[in-house]
N, CA, C and O atoms as CSV, one atom per row, in Angstrom:
chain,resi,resn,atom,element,x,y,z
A,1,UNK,N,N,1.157,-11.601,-28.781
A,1,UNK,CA,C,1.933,-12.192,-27.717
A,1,UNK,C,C,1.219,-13.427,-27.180
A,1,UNK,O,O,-0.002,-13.574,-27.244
A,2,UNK,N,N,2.036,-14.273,-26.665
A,2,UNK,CA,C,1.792,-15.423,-26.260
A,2,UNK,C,C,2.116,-15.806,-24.850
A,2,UNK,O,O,3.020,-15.134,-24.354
A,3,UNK,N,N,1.548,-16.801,-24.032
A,3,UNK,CA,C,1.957,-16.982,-22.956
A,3,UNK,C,C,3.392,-17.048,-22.478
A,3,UNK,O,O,3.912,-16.667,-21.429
A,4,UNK,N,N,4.093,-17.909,-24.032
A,4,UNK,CA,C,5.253,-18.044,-23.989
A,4,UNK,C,C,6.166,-16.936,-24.118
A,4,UNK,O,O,7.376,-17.143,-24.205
A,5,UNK,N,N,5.680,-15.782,-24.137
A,5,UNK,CA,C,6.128,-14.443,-24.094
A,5,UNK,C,C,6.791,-13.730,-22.806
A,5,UNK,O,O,7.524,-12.776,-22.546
A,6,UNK,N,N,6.042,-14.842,-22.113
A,6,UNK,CA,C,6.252,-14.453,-20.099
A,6,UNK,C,C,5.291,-13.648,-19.422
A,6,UNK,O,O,4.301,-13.074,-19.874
A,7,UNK,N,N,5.831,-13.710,-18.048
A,7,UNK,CA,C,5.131,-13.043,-17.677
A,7,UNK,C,C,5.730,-12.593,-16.383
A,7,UNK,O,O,6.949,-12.435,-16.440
A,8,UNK,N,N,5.103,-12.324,-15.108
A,8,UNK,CA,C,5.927,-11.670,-13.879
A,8,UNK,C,C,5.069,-11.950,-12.693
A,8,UNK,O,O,3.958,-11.438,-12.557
A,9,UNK,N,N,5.711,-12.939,-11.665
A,9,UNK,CA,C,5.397,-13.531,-10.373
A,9,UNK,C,C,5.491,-12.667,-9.287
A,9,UNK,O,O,6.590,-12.143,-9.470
A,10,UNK,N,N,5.047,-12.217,-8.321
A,10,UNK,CA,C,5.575,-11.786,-6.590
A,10,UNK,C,C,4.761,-12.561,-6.107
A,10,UNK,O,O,3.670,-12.756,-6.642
A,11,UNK,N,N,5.227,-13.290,-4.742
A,11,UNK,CA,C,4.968,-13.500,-3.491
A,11,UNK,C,C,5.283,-12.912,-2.699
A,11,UNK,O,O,6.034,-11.942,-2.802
A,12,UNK,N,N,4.605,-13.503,-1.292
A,12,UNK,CA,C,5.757,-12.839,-0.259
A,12,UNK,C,C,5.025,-13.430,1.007
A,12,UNK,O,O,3.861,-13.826,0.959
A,13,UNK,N,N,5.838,-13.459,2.193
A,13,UNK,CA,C,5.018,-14.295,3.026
A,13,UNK,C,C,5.403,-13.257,4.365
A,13,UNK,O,O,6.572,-13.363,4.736
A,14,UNK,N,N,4.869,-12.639,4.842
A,14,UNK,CA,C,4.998,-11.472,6.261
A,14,UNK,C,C,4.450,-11.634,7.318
A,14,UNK,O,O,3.376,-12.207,7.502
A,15,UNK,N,N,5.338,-11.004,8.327
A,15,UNK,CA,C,4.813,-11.203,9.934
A,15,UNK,C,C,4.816,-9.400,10.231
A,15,UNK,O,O,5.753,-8.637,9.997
A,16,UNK,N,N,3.854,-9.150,10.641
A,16,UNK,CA,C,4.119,-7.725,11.258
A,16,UNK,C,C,4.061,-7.316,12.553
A,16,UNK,O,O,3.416,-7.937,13.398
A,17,UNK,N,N,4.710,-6.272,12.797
A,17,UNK,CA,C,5.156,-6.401,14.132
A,17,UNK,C,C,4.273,-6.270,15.048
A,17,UNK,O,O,4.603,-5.962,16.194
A,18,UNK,N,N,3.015,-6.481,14.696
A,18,UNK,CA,C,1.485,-6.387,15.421
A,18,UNK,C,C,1.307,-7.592,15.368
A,18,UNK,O,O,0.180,-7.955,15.705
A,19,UNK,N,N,2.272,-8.649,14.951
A,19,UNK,CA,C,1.583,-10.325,15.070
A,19,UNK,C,C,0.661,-10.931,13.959
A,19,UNK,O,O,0.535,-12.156,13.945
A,20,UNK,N,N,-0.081,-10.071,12.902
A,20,UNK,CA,C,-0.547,-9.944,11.667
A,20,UNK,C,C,-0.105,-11.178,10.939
A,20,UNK,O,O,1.041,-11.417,11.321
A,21,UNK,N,N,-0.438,-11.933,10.195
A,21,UNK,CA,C,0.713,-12.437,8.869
A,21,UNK,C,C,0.117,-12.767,7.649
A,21,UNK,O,O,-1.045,-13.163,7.556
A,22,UNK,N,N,0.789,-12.632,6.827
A,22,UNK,CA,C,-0.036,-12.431,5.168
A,22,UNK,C,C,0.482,-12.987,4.538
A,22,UNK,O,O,1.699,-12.836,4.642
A,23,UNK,N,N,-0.020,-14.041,3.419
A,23,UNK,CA,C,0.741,-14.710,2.548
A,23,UNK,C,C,0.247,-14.573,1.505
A,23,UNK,O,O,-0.920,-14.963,1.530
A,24,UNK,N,N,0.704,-14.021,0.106
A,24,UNK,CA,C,-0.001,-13.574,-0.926
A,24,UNK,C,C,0.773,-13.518,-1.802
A,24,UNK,O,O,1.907,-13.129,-1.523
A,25,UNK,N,N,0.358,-13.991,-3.579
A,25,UNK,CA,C,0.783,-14.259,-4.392
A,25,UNK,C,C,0.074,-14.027,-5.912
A,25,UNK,O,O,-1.122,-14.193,-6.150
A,26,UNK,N,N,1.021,-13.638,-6.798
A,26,UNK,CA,C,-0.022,-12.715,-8.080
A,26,UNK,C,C,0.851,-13.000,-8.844
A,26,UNK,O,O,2.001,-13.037,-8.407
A,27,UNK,N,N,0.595,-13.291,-10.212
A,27,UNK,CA,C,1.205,-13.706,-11.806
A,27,UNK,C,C,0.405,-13.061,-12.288
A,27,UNK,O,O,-0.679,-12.673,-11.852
A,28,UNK,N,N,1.186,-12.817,-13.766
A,28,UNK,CA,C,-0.160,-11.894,-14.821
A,28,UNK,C,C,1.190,-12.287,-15.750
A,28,UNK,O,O,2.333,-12.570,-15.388
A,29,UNK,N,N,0.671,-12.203,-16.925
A,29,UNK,CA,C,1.260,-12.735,-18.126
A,29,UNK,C,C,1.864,-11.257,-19.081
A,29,UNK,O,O,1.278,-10.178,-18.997
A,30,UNK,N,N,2.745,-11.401,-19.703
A,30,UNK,CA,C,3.749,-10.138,-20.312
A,30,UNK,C,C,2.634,-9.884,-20.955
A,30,UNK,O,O,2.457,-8.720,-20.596
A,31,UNK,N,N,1.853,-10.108,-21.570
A,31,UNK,CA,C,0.818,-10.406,-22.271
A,31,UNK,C,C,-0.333,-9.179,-22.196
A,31,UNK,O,O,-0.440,-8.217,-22.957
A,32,UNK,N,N,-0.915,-9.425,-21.372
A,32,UNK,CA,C,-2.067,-8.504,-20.254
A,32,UNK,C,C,-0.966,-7.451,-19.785
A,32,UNK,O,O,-1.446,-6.417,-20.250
A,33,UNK,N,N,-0.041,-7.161,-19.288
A,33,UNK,CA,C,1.024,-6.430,-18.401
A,33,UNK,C,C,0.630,-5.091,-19.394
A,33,UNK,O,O,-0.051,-4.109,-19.097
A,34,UNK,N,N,1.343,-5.435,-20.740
A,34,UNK,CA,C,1.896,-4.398,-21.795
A,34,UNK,C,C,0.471,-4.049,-22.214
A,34,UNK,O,O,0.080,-2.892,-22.063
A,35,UNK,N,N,-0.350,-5.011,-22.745
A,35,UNK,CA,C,-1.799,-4.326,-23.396
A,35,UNK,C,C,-2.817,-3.400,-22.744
A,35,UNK,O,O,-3.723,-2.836,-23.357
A,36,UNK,N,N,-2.557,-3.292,-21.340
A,36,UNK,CA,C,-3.568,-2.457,-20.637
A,36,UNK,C,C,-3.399,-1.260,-20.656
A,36,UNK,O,O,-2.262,-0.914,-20.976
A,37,UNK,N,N,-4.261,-0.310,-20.382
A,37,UNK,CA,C,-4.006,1.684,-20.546
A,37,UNK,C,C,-3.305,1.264,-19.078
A,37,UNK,O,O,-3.855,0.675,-18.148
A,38,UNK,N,N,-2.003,1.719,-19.152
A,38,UNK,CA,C,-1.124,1.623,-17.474
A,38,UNK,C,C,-1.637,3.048,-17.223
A,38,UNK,O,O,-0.551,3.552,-16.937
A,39,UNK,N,N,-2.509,4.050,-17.126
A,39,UNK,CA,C,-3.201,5.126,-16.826
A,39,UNK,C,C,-3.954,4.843,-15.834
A,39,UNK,O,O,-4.113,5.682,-14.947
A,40,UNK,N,N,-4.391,3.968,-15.795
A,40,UNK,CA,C,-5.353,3.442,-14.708
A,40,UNK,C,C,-4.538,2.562,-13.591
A,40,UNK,O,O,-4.989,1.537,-13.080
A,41,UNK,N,N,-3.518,3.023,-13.360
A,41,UNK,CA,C,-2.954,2.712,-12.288
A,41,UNK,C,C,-2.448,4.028,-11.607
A,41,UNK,O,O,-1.976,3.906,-10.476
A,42,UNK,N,N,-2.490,5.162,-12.121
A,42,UNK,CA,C,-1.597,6.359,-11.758
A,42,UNK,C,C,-2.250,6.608,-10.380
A,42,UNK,O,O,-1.435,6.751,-9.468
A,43,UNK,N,N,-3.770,6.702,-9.987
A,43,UNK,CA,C,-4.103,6.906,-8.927
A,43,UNK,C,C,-2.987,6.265,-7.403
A,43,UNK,O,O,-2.468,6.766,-6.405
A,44,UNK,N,N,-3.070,5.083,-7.961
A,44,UNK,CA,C,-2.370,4.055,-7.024
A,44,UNK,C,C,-1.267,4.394,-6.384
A,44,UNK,O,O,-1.141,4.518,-5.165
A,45,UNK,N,N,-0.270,4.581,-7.407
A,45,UNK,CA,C,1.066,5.026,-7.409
A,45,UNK,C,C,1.498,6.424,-6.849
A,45,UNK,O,O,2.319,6.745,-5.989
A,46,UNK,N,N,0.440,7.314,-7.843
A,46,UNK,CA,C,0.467,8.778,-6.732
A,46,UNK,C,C,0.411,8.246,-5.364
A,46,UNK,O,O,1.490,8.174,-4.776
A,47,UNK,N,N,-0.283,7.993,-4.960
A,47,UNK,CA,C,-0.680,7.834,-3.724
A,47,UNK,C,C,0.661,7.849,-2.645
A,47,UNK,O,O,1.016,8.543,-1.693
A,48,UNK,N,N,1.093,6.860,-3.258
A,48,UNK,CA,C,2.338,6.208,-2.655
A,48,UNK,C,C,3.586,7.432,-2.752
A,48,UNK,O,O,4.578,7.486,-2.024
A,49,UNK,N,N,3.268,8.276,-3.740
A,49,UNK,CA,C,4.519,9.042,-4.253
A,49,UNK,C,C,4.600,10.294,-3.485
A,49,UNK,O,O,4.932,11.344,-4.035
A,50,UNK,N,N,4.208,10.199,-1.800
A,50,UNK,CA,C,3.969,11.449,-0.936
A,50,UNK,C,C,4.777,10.939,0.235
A,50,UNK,O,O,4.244,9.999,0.825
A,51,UNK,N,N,6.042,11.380,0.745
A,51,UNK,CA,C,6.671,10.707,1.682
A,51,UNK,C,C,5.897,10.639,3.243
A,51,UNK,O,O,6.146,9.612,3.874
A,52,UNK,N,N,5.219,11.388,3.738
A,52,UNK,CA,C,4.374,11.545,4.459
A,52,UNK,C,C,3.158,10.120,4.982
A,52,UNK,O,O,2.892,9.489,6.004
A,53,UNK,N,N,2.642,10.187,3.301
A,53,UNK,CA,C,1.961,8.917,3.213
A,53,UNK,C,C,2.848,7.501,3.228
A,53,UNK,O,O,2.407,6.387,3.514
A,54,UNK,N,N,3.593,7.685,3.020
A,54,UNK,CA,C,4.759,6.128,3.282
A,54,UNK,C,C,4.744,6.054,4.462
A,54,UNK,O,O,4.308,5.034,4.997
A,55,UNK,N,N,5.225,7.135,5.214
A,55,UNK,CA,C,5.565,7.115,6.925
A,55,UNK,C,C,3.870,6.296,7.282
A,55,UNK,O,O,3.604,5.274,7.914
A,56,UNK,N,N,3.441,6.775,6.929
A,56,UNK,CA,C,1.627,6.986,7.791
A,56,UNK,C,C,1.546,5.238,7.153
A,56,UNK,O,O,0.866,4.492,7.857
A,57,UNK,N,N,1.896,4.894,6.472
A,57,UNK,CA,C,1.752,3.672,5.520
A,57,UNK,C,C,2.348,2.398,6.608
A,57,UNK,O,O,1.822,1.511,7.280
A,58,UNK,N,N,3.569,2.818,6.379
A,58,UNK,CA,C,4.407,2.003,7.984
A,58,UNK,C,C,3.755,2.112,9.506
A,58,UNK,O,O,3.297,1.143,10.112
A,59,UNK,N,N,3.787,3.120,9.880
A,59,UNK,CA,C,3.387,3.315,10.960
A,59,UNK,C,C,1.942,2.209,11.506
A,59,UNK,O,O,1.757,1.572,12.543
A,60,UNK,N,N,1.135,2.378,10.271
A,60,UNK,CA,C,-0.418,1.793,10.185
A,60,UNK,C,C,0.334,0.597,10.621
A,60,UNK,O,O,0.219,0.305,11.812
A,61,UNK,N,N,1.266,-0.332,9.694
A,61,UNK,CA,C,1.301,-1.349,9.283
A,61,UNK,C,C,2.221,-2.213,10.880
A,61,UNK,O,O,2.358,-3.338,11.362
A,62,UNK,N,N,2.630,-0.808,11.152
A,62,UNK,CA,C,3.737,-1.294,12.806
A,62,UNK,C,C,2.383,-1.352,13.960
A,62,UNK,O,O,2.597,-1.979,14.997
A,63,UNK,N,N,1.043,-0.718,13.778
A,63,UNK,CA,C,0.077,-0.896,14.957
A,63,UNK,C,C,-0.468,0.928,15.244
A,63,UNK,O,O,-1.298,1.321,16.064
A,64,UNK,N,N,0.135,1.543,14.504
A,64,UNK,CA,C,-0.536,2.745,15.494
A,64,UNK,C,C,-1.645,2.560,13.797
A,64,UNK,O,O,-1.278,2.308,12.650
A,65,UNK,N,N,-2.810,2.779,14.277
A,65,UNK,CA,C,-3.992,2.256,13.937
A,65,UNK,C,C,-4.962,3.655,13.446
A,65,UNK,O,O,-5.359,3.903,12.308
A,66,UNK,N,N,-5.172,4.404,14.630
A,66,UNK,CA,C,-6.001,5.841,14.740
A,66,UNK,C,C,-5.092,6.831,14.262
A,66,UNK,O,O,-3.893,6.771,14.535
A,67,UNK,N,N,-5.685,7.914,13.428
A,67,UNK,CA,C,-5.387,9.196,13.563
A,67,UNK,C,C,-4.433,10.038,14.648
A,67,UNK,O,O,-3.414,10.725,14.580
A,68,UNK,N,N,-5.481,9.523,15.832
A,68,UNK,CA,C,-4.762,10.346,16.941
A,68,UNK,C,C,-3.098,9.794,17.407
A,68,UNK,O,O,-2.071,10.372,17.763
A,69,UNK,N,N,-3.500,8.370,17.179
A,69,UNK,CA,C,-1.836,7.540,17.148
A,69,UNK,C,C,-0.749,8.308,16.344
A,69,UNK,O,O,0.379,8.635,16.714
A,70,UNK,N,N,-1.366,8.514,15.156
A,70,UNK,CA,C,-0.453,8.993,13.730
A,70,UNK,C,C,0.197,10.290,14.190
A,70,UNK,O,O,1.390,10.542,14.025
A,71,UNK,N,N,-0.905,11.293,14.928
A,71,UNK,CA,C,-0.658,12.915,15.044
A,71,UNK,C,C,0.054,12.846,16.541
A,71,UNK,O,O,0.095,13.903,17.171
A,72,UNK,N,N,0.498,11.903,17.013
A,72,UNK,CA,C,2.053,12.140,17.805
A,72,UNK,C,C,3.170,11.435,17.575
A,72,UNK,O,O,3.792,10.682,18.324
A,73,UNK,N,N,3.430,11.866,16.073
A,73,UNK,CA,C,4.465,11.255,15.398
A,73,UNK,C,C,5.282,12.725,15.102
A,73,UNK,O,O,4.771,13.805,15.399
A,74,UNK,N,N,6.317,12.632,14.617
A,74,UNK,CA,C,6.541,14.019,14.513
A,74,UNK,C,C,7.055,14.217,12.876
A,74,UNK,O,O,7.635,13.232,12.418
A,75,UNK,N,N,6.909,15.300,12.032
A,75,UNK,CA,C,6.943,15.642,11.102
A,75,UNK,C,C,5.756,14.742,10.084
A,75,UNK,O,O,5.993,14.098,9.063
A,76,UNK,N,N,4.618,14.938,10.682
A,76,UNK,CA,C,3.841,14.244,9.496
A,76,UNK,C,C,2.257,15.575,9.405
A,76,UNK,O,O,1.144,15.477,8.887
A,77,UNK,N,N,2.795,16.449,10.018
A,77,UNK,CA,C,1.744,17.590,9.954
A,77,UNK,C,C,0.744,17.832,10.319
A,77,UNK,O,O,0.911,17.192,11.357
A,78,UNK,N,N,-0.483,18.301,10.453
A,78,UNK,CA,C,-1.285,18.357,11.803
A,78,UNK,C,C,-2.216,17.542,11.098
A,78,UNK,O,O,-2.149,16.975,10.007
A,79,UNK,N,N,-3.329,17.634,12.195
A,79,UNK,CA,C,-4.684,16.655,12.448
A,79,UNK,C,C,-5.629,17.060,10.856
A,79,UNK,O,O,-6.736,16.524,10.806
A,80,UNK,N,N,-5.398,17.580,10.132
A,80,UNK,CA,C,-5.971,17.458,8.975
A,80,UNK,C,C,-5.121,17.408,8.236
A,80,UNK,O,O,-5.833,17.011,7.314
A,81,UNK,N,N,-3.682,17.492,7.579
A,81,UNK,CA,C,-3.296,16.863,6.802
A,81,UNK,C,C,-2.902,15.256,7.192
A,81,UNK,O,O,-2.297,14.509,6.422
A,82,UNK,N,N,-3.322,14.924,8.403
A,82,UNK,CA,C,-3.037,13.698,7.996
A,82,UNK,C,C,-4.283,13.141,8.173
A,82,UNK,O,O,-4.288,11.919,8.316
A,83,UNK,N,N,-5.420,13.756,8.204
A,83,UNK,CA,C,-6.841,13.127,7.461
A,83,UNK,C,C,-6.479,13.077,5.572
A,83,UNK,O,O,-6.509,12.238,4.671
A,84,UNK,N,N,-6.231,14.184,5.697
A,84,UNK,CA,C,-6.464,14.701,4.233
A,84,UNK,C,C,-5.366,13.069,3.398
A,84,UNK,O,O,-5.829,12.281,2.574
A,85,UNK,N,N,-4.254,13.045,3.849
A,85,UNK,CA,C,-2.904,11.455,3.553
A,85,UNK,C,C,-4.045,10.379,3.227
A,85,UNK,O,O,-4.470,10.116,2.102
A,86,UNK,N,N,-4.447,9.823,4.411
A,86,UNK,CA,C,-5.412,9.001,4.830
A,86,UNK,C,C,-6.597,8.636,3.817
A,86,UNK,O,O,-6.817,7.548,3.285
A,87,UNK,N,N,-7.403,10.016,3.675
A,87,UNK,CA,C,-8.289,9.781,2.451
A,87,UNK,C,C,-7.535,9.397,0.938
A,87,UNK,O,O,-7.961,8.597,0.106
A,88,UNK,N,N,-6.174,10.297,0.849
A,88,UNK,CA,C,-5.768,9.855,-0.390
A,88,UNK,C,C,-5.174,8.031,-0.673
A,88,UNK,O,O,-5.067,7.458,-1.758
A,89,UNK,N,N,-4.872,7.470,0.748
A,89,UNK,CA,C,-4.457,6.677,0.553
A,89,UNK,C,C,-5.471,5.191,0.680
A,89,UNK,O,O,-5.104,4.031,0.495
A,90,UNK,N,N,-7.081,5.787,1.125
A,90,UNK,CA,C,-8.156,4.969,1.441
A,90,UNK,C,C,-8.437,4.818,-0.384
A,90,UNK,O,O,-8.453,3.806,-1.085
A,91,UNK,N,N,-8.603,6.039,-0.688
A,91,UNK,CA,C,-9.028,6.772,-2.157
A,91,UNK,C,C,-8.723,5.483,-2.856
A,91,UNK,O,O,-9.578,4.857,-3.481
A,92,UNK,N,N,-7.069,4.985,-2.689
A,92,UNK,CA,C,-6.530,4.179,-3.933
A,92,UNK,C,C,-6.486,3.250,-3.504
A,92,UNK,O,O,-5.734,2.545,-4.176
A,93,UNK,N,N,-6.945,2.660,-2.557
A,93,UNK,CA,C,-7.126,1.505,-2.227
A,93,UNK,C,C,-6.152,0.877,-1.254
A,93,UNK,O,O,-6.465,-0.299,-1.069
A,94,UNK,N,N,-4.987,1.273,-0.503
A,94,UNK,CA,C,-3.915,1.257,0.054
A,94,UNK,C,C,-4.492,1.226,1.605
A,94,UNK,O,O,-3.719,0.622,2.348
A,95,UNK,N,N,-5.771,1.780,2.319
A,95,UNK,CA,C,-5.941,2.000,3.864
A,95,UNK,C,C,-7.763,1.590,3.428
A,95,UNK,O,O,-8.464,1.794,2.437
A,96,UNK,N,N,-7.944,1.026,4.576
A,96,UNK,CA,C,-9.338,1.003,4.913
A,96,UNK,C,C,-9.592,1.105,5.924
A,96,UNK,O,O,-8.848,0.767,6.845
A,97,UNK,N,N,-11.224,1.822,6.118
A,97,UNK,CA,C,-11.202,1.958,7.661
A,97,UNK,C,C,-12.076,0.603,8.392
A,97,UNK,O,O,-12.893,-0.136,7.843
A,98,UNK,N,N,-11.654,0.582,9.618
A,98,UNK,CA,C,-12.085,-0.769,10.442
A,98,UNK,C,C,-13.525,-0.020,11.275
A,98,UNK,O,O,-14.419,-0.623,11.869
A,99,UNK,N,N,-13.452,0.721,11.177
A,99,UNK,CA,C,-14.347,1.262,12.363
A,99,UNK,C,C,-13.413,1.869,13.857
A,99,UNK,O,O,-12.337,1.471,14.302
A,100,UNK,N,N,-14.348,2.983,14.364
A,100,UNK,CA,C,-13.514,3.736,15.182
A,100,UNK,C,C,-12.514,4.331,15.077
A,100,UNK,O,O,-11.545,4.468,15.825
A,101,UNK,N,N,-12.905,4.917,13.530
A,101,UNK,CA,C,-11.905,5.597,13.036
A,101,UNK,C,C,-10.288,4.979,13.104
A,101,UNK,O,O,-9.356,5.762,12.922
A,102,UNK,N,N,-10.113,4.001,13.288
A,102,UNK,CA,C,-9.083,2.650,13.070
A,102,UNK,C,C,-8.620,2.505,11.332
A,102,UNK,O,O,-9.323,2.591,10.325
A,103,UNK,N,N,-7.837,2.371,11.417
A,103,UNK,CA,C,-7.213,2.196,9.767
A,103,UNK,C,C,-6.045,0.918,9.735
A,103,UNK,O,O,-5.123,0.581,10.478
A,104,UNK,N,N,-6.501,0.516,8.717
A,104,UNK,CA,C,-5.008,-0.930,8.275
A,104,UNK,C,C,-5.383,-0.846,6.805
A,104,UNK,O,O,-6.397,-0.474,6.213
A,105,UNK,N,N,-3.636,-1.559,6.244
A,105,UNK,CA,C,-4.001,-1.996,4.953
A,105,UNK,C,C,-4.848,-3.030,4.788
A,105,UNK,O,O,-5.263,-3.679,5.748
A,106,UNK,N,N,-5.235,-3.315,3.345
A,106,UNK,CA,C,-6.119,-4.207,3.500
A,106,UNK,C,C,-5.525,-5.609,3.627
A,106,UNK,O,O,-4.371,-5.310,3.934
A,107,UNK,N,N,-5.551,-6.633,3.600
A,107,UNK,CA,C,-4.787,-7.908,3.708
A,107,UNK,C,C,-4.221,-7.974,2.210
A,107,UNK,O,O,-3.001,-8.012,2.051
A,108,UNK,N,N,-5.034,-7.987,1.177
A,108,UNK,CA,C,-4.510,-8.170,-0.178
A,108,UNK,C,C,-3.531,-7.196,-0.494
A,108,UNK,O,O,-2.856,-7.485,-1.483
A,109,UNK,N,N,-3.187,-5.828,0.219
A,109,UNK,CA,C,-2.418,-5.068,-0.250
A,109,UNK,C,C,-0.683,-5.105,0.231
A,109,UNK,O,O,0.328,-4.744,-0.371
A,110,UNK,N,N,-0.918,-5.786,1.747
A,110,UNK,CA,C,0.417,-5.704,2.594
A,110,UNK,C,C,1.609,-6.239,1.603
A,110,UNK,O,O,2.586,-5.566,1.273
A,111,UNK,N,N,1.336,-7.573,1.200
A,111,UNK,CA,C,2.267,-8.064,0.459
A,111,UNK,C,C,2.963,-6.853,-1.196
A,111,UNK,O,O,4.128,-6.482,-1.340
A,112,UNK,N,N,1.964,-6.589,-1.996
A,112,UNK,CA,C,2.151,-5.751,-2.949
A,112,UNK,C,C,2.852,-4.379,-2.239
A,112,UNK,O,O,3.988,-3.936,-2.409
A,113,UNK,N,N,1.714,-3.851,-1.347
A,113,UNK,CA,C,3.060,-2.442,-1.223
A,113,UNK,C,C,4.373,-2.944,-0.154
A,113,UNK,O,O,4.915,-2.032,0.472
A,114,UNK,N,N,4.802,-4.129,0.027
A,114,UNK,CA,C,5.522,-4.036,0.126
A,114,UNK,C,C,6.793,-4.706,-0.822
A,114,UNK,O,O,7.968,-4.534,-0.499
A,115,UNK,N,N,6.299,-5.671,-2.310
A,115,UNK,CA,C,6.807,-5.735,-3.483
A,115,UNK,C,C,7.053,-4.280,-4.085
A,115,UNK,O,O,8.126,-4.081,-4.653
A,116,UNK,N,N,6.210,-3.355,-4.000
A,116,UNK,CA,C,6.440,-1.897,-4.318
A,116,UNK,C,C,7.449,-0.992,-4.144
A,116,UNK,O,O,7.958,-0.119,-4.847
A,117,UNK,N,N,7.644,-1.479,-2.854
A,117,UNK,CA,C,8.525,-0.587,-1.764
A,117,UNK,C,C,10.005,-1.358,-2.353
A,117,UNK,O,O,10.933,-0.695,-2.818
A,118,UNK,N,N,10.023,-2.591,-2.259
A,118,UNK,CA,C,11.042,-3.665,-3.039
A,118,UNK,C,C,11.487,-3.294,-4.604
A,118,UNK,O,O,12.580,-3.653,-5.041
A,119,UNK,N,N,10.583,-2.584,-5.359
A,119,UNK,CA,C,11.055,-2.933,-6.646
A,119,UNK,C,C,11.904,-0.975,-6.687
A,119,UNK,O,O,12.832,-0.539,-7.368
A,120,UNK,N,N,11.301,-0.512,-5.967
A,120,UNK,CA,C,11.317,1.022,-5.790
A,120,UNK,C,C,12.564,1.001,-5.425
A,120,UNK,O,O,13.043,1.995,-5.970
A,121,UNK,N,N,13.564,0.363,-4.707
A,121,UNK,CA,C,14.609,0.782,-4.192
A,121,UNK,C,C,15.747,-0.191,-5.410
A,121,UNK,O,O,16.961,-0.061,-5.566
A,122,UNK,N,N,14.995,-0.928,-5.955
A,122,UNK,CA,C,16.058,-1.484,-7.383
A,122,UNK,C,C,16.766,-2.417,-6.784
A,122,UNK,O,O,17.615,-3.047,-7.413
């Protein structure tokens, strides 16, 4: 395969409702896409594939920040499963912590999971 084979663009340019804004942009060539073990992405994707963790995903991304923010939300389960979300979603790279037990995505990720969330609904 050749460059001229193609390849696949996202941007995206976001404001979040915390005042945040991210502008971020990624190409990779059909090329690289198809030749890689796509196995080594499954972590990622699990991650994402827990409705719980989506909520906790948004929520982060709307300002509630802490744990304790998260656990007066309702239906997202008590004070250790939503440690337990949290680690899975630090795990794959999706949450990092700021300190004070504070959590956000990382800047490089906002744009992608939310191309994710975009390609997911078709």
């Amino acid at each position: 395969m050749r460059a001229a084979d193609g390849g696949v663009l996202f941007t995206g340019a976001v404001r979040l409702p915390t005042g945040e804004r991210y502008e971020w942009q990624h190409g990779a060539l059909a090329e690289g896409l198809l030749d890689v073990d796509w196995a080594e992405t499954a972590e990622a994707f699990a991650a994402l594939g827990h409705p719980v963790r989506l909520r906790l995903l948004r929520e982060i991304l709307g300002g509630r920040r802490t744990a304790a923010e998260l656990a007066e939300l309702d239906e997202v389960g008590t004070t250790g499963q939503i440690y337990h979300h949290l680690r899975q979603l630090t795990g794959a790279g999706w949450l990092h912590t700021t300190g004070r037990g504070r959590h956000e995505v990382p800047p490089g990720r906002v744009v992608p999971l939310l191309v994710a969330l975009s390609a997911a609904r078709g």
